[in-house]
N, C-alpha and C positions, 0 to 999 in steps of 0.2 A: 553441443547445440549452441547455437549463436542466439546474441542476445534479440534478434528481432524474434526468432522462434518463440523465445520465450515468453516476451510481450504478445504474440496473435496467442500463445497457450493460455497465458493467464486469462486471455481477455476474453477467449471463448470460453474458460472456466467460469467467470464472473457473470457470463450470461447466461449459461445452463442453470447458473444458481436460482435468478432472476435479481442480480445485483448491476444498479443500474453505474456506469464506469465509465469517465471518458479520460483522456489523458490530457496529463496538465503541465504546464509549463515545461523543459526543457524538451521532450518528447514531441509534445503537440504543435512546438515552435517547429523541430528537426522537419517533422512531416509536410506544415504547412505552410508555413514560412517560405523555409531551406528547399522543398520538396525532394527531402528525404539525400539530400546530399551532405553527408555529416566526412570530415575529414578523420575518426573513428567512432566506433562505438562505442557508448558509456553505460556504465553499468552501476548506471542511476536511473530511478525512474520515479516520476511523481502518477498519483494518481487520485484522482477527483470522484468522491460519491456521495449520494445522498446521505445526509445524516441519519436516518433510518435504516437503510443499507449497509452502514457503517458498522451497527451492531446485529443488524439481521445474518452475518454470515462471513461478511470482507476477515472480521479478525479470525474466527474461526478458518478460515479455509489457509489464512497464513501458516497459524497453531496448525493443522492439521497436516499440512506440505512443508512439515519442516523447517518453517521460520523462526526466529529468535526477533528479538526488541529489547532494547535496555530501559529498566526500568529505573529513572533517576532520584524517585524522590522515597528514600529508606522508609517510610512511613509503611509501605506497601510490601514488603520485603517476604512477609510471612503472611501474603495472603494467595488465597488463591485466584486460580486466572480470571473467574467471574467477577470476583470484587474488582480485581485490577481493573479489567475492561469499563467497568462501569462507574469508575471514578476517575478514570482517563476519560471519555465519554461525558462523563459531567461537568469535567473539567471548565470555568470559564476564561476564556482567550484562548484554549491550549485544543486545536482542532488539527491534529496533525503527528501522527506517530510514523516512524520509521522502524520498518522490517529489515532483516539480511539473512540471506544465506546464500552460502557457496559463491560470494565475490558481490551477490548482486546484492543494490541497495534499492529499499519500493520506500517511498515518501507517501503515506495515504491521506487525505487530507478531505476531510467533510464541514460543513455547517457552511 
């Protein structure tokens, strides 16, 4: 499946959810900008949501579709995914986690 599939998947999945999502910088440049004329496709993708949204479901649906995220700061090591999300989430200045799986990298990015 090519990575455009991927993005209208996710992006229909995000809306079934009621997770409000638009796409952000390298993506949203490719489409609007460029109009969608990209010399290839990358397999990066940023994506922009409400900070509400952000914990209502976005990390969940990663968790749940096989995503992974590095978590850098050992303090959290031995906690579980709840505490994680919500002290990432609380985080101040820090509005931006990245996802991977299977090649693709998602940049999610709220507040």
């Amino acid at each position: 499946m090519g990575y455009t599939q991927l993005i209208k998947g996710l992006f229909r999945d995000f809306q079934n959810l009621g997770i409000r999502v638009i796409p952000y910088k390298g993506i949203l440049f490719s489409n609007t900008i460029f109009d969608n004329k990209v010399i290839r496709e990358s397999g990066d993708m940023d994506l922009l949501v409400y900070p509400e949204d952000a914990r209502k479901g976005s990390w969940n649906f990663f968790f749940e579709n096989g995503f992974n995220f590095d978590l850098f700061n050992d303090e959290f090591k031995f906690s579980d995914q709840d505490e994680i999300i919500t002290a990432i989430l609380a985080s101040k200045g820090k509005y931006e986690q990245a996802f991977n799986k299977n090649g693709l990298h998602i940049d999610l990015h709220w507040g």
